[in-house]
PDB file of N, CA, C, O and CB in Angstrom:
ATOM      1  N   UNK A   1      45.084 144.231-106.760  1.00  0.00           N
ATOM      2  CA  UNK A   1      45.331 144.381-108.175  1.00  0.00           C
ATOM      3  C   UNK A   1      45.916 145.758-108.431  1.00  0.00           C
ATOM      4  O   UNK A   1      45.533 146.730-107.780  1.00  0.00           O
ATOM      5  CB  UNK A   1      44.043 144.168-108.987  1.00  0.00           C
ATOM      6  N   UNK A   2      46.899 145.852-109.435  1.00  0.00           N
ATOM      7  CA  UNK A   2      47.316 147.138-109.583  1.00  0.00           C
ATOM      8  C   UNK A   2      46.830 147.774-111.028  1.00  0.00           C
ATOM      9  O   UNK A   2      47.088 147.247-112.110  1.00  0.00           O
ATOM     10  CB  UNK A   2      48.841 147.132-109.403  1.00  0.00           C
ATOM     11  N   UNK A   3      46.347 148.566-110.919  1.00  0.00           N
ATOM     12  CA  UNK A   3      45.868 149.557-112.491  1.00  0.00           C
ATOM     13  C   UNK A   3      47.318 149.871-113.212  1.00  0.00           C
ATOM     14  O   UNK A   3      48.136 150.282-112.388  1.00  0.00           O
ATOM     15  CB  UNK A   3      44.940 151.481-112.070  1.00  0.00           C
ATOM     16  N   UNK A   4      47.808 149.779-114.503  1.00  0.00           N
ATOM     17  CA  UNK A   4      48.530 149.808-115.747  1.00  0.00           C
ATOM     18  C   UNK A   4      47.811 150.979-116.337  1.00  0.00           C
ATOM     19  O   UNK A   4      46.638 150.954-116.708  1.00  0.00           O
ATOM     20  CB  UNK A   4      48.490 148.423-116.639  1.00  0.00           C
ATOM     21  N   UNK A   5      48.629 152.022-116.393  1.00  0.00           N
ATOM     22  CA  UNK A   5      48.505 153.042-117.545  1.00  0.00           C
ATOM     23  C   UNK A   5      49.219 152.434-118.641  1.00  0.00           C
ATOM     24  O   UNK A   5      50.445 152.458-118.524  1.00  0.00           O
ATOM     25  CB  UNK A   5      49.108 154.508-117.226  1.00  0.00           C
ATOM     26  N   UNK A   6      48.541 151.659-120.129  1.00  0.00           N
ATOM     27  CA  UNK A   6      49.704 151.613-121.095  1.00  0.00           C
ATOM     28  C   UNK A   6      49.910 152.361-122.068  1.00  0.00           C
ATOM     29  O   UNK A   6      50.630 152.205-123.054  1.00  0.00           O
ATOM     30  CB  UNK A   6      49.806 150.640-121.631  1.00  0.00           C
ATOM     31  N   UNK A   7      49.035 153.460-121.660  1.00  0.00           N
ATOM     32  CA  UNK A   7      49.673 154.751-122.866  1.00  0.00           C
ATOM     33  C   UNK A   7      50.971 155.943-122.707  1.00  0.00           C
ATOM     34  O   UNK A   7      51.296 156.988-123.271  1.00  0.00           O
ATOM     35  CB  UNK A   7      48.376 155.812-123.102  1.00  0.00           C
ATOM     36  N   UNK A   8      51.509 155.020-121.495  1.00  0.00           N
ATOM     37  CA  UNK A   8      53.371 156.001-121.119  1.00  0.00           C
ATOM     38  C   UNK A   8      54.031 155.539-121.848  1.00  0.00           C
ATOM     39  O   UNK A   8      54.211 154.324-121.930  1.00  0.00           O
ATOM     40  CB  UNK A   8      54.387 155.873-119.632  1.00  0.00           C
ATOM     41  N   UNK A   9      54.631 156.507-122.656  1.00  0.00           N
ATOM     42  CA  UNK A   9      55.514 156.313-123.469  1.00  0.00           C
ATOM     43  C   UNK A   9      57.036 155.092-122.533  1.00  0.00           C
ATOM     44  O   UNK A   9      57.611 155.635-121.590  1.00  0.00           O
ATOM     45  CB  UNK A   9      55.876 158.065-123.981  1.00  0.00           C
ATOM     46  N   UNK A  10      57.313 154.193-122.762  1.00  0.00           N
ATOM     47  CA  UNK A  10      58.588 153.382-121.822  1.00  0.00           C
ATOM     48  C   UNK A  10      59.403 153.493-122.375  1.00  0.00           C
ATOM     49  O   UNK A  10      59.356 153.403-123.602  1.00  0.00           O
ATOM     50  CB  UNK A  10      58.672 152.003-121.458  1.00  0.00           C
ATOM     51  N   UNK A  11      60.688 153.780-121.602  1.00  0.00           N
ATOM     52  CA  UNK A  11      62.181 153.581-122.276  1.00  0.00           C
ATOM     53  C   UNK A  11      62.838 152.339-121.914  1.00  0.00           C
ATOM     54  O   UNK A  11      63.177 151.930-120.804  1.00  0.00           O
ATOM     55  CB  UNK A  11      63.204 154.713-121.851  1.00  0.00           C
ATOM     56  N   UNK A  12      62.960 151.784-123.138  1.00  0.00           N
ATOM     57  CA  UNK A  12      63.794 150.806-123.402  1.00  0.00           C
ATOM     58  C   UNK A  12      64.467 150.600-123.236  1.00  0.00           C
ATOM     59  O   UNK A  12      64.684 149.392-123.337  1.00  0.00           O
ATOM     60  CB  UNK A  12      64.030 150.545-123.926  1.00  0.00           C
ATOM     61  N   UNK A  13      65.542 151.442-122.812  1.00  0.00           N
ATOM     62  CA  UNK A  13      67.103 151.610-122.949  1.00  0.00           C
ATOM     63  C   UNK A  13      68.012 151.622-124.315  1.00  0.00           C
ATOM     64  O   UNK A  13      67.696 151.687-125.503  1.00  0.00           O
ATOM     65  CB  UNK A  13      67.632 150.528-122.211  1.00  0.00           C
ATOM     66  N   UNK A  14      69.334 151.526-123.611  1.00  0.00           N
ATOM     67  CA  UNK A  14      69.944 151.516-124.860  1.00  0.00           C
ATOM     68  C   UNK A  14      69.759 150.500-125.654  1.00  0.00           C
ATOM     69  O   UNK A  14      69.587 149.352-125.243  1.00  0.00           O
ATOM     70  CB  UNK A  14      71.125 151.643-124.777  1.00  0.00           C
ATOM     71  N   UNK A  15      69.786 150.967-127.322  1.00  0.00           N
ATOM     72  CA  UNK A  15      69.113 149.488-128.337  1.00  0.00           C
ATOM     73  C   UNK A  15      70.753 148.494-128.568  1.00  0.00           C
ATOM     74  O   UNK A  15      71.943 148.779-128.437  1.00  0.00           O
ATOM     75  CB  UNK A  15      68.234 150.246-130.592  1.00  0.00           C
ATOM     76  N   UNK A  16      70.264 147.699-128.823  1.00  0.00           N
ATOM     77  CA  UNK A  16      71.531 146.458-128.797  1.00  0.00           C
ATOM     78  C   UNK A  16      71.750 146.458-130.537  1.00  0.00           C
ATOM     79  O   UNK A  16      70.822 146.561-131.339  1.00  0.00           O
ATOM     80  CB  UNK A  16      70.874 144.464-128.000  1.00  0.00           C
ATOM     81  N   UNK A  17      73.204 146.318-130.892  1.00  0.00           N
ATOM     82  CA  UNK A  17      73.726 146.747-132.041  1.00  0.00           C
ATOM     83  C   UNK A  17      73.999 145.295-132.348  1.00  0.00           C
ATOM     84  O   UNK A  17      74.023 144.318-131.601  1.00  0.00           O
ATOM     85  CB  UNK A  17      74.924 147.863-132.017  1.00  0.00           C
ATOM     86  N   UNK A  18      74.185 145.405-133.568  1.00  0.00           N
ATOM     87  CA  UNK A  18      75.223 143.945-133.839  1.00  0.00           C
ATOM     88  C   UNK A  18      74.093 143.204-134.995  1.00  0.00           C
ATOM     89  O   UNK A  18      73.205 143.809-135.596  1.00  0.00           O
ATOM     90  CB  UNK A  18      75.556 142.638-131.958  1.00  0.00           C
ATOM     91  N   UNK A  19      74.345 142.056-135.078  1.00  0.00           N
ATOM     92  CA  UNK A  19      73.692 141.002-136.399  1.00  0.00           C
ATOM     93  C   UNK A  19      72.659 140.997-136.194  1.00  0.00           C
ATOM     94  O   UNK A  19      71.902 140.998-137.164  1.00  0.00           O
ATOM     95  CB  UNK A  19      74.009 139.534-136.628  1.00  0.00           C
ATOM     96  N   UNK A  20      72.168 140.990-135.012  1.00  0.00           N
ATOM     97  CA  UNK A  20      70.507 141.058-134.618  1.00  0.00           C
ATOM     98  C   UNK A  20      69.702 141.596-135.206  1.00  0.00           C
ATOM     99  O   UNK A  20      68.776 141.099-135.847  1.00  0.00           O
ATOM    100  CB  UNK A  20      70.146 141.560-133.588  1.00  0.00           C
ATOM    101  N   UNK A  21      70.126 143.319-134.960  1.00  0.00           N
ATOM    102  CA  UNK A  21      69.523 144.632-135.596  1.00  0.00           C
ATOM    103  C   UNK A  21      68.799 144.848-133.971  1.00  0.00           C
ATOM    104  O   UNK A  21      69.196 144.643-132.824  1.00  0.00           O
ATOM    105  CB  UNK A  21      68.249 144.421-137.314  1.00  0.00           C
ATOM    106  N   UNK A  22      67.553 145.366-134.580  1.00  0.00           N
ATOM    107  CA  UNK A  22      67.149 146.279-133.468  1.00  0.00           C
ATOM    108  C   UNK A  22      65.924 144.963-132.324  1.00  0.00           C
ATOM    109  O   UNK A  22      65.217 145.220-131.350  1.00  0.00           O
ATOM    110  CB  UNK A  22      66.120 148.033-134.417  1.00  0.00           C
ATOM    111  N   UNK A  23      66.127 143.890-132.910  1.00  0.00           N
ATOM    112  CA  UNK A  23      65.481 143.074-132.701  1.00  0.00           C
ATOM    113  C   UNK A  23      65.445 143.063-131.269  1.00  0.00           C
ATOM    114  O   UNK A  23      66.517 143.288-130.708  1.00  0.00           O
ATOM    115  CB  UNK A  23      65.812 142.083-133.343  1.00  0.00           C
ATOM    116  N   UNK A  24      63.974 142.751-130.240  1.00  0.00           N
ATOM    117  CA  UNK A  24      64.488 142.993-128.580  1.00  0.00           C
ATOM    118  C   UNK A  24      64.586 141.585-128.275  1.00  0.00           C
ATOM    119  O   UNK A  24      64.271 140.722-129.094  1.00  0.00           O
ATOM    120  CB  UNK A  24      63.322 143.888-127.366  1.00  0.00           C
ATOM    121  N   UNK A  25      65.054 141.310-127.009  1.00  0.00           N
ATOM    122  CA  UNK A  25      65.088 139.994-126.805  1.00  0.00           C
ATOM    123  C   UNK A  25      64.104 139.034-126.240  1.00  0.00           C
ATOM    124  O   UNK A  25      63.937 137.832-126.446  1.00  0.00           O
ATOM    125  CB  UNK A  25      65.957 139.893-126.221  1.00  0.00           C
ATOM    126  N   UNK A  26      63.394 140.036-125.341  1.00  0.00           N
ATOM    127  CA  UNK A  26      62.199 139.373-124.553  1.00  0.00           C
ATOM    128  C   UNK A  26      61.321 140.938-124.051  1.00  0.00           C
ATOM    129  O   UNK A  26      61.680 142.027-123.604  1.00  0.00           O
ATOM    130  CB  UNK A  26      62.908 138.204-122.950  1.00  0.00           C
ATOM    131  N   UNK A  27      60.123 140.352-124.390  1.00  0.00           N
ATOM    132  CA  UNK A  27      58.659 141.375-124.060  1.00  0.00           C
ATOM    133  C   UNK A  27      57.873 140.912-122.810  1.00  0.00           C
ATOM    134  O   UNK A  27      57.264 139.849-122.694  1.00  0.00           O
ATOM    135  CB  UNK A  27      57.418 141.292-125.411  1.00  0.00           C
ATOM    136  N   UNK A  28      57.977 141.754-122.033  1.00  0.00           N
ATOM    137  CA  UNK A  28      56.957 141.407-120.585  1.00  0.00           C
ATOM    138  C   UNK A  28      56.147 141.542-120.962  1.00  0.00           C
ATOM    139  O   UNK A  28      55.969 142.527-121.678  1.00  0.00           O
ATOM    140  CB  UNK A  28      56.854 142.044-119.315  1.00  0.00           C
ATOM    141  N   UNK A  29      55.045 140.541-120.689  1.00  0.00           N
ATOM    142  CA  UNK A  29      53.867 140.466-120.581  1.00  0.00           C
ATOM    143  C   UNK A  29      52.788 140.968-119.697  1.00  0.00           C
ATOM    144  O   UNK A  29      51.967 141.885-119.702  1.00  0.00           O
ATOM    145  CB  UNK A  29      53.852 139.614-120.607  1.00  0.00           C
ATOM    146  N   UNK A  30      53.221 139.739-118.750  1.00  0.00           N
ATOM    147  CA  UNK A  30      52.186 139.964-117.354  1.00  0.00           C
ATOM    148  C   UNK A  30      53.590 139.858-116.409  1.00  0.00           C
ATOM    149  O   UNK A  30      54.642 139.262-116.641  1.00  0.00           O
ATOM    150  CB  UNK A  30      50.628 138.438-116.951  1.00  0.00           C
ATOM    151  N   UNK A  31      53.233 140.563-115.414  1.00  0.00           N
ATOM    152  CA  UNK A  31      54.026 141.011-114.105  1.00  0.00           C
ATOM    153  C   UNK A  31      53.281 140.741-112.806  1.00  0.00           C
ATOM    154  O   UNK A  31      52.293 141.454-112.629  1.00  0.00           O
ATOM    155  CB  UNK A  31      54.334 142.578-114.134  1.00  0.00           C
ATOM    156  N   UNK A  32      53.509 140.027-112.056  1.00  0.00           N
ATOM    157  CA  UNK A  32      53.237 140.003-110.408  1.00  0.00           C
ATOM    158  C   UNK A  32      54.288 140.398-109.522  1.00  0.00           C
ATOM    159  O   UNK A  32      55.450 139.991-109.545  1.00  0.00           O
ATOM    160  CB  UNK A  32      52.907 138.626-109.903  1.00  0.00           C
ATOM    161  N   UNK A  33      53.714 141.331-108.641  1.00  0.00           N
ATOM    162  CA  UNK A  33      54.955 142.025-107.741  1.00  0.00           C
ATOM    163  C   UNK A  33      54.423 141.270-106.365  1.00  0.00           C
ATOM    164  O   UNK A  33      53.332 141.039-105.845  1.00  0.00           O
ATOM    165  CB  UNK A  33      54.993 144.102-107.643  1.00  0.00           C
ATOM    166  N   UNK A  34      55.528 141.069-106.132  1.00  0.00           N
ATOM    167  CA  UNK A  34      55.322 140.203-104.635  1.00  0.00           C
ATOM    168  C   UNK A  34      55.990 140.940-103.822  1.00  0.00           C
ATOM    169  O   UNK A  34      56.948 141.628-104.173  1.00  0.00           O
ATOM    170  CB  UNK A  34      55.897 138.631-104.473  1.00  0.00           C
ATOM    171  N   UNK A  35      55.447 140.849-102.403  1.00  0.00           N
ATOM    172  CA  UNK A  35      56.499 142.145-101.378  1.00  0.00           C
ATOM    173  C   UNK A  35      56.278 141.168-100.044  1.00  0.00           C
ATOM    174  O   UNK A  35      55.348 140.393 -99.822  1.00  0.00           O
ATOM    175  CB  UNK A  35      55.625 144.358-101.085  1.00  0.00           C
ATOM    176  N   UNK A  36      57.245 141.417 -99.373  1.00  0.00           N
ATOM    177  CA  UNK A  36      57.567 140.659 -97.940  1.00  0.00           C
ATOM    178  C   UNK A  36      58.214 141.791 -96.862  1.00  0.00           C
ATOM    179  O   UNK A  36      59.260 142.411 -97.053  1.00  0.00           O
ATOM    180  CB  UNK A  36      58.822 139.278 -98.207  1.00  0.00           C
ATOM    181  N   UNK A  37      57.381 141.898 -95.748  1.00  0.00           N
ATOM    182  CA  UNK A  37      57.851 143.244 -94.459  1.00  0.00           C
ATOM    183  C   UNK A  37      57.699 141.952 -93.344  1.00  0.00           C
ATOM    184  O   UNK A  37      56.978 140.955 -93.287  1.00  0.00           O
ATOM    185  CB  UNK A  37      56.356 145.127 -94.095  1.00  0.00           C
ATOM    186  N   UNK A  38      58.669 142.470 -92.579  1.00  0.00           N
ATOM    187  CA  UNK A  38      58.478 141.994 -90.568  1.00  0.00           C
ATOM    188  C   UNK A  38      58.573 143.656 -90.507  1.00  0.00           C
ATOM    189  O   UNK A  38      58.940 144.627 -91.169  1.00  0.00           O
ATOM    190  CB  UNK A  38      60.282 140.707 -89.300  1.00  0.00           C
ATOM    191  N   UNK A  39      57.925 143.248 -89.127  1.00  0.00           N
ATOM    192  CA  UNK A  39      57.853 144.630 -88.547  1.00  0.00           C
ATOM    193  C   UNK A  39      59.051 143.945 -87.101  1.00  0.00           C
ATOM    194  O   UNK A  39      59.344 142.750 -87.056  1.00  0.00           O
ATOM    195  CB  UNK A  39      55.768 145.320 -88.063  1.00  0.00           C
ATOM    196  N   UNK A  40      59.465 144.751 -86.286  1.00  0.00           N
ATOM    197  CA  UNK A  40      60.250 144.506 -85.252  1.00  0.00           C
ATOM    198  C   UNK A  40      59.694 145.507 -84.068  1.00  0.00           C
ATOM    199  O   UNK A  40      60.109 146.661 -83.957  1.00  0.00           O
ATOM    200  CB  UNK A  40      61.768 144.703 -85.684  1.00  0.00           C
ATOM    201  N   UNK A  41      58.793 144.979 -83.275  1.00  0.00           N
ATOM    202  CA  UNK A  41      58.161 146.068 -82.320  1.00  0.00           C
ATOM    203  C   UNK A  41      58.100 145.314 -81.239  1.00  0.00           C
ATOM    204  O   UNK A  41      58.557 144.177 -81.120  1.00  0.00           O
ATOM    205  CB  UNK A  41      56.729 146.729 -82.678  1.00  0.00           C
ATOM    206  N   UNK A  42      57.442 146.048 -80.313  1.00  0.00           N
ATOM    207  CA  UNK A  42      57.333 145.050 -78.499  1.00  0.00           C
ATOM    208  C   UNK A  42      55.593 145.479 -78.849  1.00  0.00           C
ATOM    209  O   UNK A  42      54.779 144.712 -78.335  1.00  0.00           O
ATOM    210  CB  UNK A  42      58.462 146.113 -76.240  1.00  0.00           C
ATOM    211  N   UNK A  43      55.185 146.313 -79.445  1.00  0.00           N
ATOM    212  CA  UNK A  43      53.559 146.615 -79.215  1.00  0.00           C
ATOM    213  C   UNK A  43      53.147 145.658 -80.545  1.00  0.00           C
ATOM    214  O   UNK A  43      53.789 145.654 -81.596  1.00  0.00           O
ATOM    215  CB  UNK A  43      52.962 148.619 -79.342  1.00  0.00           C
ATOM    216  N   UNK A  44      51.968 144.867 -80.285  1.00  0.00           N
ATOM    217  CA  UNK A  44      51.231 144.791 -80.804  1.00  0.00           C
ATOM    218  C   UNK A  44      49.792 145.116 -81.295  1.00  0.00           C
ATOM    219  O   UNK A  44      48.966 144.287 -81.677  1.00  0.00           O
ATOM    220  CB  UNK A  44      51.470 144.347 -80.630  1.00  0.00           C
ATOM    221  N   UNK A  45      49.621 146.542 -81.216  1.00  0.00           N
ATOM    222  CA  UNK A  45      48.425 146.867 -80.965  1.00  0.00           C
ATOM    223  C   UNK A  45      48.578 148.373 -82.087  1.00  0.00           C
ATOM    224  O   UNK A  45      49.018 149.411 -81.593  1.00  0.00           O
ATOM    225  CB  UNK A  45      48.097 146.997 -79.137  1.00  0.00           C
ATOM    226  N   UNK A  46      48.204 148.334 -83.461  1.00  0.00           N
ATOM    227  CA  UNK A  46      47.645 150.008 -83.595  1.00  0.00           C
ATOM    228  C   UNK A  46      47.832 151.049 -83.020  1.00  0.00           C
ATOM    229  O   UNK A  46      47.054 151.327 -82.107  1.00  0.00           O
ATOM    230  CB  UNK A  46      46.585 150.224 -83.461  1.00  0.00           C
ATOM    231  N   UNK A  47      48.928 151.987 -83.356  1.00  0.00           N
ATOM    232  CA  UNK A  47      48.861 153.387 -82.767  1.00  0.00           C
ATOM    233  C   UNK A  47      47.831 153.765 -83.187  1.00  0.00           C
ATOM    234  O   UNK A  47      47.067 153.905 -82.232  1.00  0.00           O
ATOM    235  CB  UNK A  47      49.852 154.348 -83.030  1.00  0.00           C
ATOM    236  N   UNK A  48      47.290 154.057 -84.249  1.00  0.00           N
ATOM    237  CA  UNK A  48      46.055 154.734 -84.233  1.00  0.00           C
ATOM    238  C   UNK A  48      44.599 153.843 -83.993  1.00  0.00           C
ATOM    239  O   UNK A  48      43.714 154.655 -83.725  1.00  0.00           O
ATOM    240  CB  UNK A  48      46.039 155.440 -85.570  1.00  0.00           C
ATOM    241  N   UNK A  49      44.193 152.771 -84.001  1.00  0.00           N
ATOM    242  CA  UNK A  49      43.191 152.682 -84.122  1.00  0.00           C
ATOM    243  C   UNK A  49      43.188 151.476 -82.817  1.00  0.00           C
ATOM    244  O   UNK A  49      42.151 150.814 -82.828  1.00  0.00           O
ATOM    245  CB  UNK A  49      42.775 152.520 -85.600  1.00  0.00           C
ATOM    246  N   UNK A  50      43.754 151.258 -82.181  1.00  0.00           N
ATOM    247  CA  UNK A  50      44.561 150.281 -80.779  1.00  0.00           C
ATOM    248  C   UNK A  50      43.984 148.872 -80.988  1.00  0.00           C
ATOM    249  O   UNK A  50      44.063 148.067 -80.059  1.00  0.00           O
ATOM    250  CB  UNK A  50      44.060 150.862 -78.880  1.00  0.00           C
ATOM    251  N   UNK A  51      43.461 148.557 -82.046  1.00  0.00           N
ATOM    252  CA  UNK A  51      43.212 147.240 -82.606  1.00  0.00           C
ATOM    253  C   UNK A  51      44.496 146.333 -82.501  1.00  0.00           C
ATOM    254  O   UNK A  51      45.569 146.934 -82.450  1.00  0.00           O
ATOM    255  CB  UNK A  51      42.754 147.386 -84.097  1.00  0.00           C
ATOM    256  N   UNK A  52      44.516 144.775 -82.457  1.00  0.00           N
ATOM    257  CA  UNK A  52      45.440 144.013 -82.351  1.00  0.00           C
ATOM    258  C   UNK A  52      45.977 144.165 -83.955  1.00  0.00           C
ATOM    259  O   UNK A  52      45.137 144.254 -84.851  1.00  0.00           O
ATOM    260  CB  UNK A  52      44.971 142.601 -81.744  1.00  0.00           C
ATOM    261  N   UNK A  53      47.772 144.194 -84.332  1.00  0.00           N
ATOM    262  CA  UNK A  53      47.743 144.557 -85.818  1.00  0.00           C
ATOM    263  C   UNK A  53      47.350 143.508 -86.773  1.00  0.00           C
ATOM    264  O   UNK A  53      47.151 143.763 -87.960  1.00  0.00           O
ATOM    265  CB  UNK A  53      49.050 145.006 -86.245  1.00  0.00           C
ATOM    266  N   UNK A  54      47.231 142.269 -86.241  1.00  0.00           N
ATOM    267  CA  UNK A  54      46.738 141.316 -87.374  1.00  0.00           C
ATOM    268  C   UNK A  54      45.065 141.227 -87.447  1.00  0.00           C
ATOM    269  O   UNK A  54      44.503 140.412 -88.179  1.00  0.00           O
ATOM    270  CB  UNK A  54      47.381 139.738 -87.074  1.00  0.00           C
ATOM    271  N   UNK A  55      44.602 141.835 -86.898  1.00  0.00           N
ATOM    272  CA  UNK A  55      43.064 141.588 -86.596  1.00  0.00           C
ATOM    273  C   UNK A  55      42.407 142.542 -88.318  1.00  0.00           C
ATOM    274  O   UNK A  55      42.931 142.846 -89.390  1.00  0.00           O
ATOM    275  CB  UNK A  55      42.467 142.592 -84.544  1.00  0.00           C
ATOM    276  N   UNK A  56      41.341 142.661 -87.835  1.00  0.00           N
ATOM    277  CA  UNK A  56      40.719 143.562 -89.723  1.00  0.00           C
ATOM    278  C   UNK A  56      40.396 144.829 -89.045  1.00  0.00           C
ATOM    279  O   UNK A  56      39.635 144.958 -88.087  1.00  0.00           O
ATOM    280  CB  UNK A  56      38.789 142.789 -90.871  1.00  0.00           C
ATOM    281  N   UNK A  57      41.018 145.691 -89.612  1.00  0.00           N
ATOM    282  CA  UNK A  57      40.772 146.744 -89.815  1.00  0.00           C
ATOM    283  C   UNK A  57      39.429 147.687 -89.212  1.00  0.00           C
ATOM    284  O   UNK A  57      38.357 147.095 -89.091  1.00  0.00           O
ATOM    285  CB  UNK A  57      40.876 146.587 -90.946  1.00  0.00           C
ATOM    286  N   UNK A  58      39.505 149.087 -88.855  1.00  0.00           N
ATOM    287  CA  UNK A  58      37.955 149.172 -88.292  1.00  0.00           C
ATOM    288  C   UNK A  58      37.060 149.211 -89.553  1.00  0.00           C
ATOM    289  O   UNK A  58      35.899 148.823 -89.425  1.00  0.00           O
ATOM    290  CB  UNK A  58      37.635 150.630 -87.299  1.00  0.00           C
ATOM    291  N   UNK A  59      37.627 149.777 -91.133  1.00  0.00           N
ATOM    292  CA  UNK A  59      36.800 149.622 -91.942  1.00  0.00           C
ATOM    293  C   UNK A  59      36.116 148.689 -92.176  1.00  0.00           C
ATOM    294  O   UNK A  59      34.886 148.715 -92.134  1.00  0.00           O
ATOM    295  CB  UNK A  59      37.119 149.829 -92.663  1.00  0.00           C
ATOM    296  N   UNK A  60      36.934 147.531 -92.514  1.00  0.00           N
ATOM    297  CA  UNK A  60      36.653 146.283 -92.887  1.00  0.00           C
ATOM    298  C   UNK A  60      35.510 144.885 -91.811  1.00  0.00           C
ATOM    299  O   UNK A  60      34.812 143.910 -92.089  1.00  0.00           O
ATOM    300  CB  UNK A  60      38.198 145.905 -93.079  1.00  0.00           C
ATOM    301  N   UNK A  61      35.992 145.716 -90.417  1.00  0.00           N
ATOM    302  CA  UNK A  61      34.929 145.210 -89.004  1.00  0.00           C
ATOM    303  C   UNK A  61      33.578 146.602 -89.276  1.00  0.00           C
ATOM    304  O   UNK A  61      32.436 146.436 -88.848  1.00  0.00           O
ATOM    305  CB  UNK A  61      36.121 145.449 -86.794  1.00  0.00           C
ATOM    306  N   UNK A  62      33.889 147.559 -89.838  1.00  0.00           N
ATOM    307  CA  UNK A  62      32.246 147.708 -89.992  1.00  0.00           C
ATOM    308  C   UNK A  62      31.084 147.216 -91.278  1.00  0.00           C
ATOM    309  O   UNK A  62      29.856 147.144 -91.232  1.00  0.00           O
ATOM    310  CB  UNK A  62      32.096 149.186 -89.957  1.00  0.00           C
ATOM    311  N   UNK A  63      31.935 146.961 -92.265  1.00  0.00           N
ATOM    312  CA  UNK A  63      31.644 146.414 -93.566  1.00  0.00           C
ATOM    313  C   UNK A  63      30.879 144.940 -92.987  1.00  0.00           C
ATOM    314  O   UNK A  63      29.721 144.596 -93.227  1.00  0.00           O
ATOM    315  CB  UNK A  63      33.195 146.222 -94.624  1.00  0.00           C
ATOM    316  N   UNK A  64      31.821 144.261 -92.225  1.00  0.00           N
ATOM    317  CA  UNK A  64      31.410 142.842 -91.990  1.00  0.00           C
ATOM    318  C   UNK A  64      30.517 143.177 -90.969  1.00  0.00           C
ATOM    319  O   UNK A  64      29.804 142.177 -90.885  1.00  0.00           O
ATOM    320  CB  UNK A  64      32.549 141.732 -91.591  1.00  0.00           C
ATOM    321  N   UNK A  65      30.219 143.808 -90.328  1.00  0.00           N
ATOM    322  CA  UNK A  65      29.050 144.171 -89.207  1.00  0.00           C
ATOM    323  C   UNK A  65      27.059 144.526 -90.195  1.00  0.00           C
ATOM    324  O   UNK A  65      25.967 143.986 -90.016  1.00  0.00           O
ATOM    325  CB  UNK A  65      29.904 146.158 -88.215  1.00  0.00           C
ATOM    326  N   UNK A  66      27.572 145.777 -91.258  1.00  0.00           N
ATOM    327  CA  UNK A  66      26.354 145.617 -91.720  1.00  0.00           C
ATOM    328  C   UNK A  66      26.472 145.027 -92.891  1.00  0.00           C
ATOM    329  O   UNK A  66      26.267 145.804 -93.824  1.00  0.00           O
ATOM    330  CB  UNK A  66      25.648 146.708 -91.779  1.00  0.00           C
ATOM    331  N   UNK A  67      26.756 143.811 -93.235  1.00  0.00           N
ATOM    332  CA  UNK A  67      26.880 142.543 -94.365  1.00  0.00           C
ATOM    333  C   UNK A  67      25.541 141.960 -93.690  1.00  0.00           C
ATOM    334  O   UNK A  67      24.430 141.690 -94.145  1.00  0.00           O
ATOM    335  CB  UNK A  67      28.558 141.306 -94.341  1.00  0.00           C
ATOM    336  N   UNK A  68      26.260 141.862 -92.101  1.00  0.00           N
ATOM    337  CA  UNK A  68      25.223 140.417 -91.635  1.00  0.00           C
ATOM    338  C   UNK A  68      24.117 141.049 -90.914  1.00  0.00           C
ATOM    339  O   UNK A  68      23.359 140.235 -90.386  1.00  0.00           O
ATOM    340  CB  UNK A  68      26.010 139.119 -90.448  1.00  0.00           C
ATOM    341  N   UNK A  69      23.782 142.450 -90.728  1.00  0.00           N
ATOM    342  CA  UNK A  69      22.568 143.152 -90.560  1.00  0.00           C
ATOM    343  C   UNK A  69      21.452 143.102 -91.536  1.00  0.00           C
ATOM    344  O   UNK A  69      20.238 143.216 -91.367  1.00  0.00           O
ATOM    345  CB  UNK A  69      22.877 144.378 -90.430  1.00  0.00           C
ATOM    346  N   UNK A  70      22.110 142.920 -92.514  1.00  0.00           N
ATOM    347  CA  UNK A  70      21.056 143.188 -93.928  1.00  0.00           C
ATOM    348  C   UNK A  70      20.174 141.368 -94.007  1.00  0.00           C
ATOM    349  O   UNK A  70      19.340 141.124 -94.878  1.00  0.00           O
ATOM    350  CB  UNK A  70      22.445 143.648 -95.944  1.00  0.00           C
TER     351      UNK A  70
END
């Protein structure tokens, strides 16, 4: 999820002239940003942490370690 500051002032751009008036044409609402990466490597493995890269994270493998301790 991403946090929205909506008290920044936004620029609009330039306002559209003509019979309209200052009228806008369309107001965003809600926004979803979608993002897509390949990586192109021969290693599959974490420089830093030498984990396989699709595997979870060491944070996330200690989180799930004391989940199921408790």
């Amino acid at each position: 999820a991403m946090d929205v500051d909506n008290n920044e002032d936004i620029d609009e751009g330039p306002s559209v002239s003509g019979e309209r008036g200052s009228k806008k044409r369309f107001e965003v609402k809600k926004w979803n940003a979608v993002a897509l990466w390949a990586w192109d490597i021969v290693v599959d493995n974490c420089a830093i942490c030498r984990n396989h890269i699709m595997d979870l994270c060491i944070e996330c493998q200690a989180n799930q370690a004391s989940a199921t301790s408790e």
